[in-house]
C-alpha positions as CSV (number, residue, x, y, z in Angstrom):
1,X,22.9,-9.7,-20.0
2,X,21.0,-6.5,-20.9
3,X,22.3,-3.3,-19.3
4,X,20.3,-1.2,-16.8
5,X,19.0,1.3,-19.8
6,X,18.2,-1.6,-21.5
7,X,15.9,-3.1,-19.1
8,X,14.2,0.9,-18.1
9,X,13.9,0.9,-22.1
10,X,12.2,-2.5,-22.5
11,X,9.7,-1.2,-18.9
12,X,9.1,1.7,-20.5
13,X,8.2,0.0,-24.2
14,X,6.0,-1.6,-22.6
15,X,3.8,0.8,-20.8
16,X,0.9,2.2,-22.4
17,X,1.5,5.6,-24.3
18,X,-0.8,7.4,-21.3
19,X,0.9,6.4,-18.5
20,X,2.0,8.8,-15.8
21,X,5.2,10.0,-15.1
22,X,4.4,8.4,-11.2
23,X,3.5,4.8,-12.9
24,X,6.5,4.7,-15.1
25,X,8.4,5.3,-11.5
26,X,6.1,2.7,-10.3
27,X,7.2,0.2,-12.8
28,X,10.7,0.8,-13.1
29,X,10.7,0.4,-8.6
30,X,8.9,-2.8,-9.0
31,X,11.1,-4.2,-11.3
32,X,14.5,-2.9,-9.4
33,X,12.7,-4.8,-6.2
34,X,12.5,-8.2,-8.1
35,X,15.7,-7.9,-9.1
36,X,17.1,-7.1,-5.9
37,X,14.8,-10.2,-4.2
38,X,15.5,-12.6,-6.7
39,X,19.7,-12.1,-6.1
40,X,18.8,-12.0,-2.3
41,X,17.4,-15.5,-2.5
42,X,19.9,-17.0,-4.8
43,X,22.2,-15.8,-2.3
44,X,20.7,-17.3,0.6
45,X,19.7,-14.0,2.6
46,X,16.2,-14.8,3.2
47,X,14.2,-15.3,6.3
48,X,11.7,-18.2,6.6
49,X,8.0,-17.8,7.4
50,X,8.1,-18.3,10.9
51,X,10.8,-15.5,11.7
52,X,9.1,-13.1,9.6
53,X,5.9,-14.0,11.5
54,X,7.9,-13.5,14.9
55,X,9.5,-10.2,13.5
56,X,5.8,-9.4,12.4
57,X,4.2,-10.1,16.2
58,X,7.0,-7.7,17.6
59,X,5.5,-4.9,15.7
60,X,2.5,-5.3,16.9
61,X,3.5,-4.6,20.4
């Protein structure tokens, strides 16, 4: 398992040579978010369709 500079390091590698100081943010967020939903589901915290849809219709009122 690759450590956390590793993975910013391989992000970053990976970007083109112009991008922003705000996309490599971007990138590095996006990735930290996968991460973090990928271990949620394998872990069982999730919340099927239809809840999020009722959660959703709450919002709305």
């Amino acid at each position: 398992m690759s450590t956390a500079k590793d993975q910013i390091k391989q992000i970053l590698d990976s970007q083109p040579e112009d991008s922003s100081y705000e996309d490599l943010l971007r990138e590095i967020a996006f990735k930290r978010m996968v991460d973090k939903g990928m271990l949620d589901a394998k872990s069982g915290n999730v919340v099927s369709n239809e809840e999020m849809e009722r959660i959703i219709k709450g919002w709305q009122k």
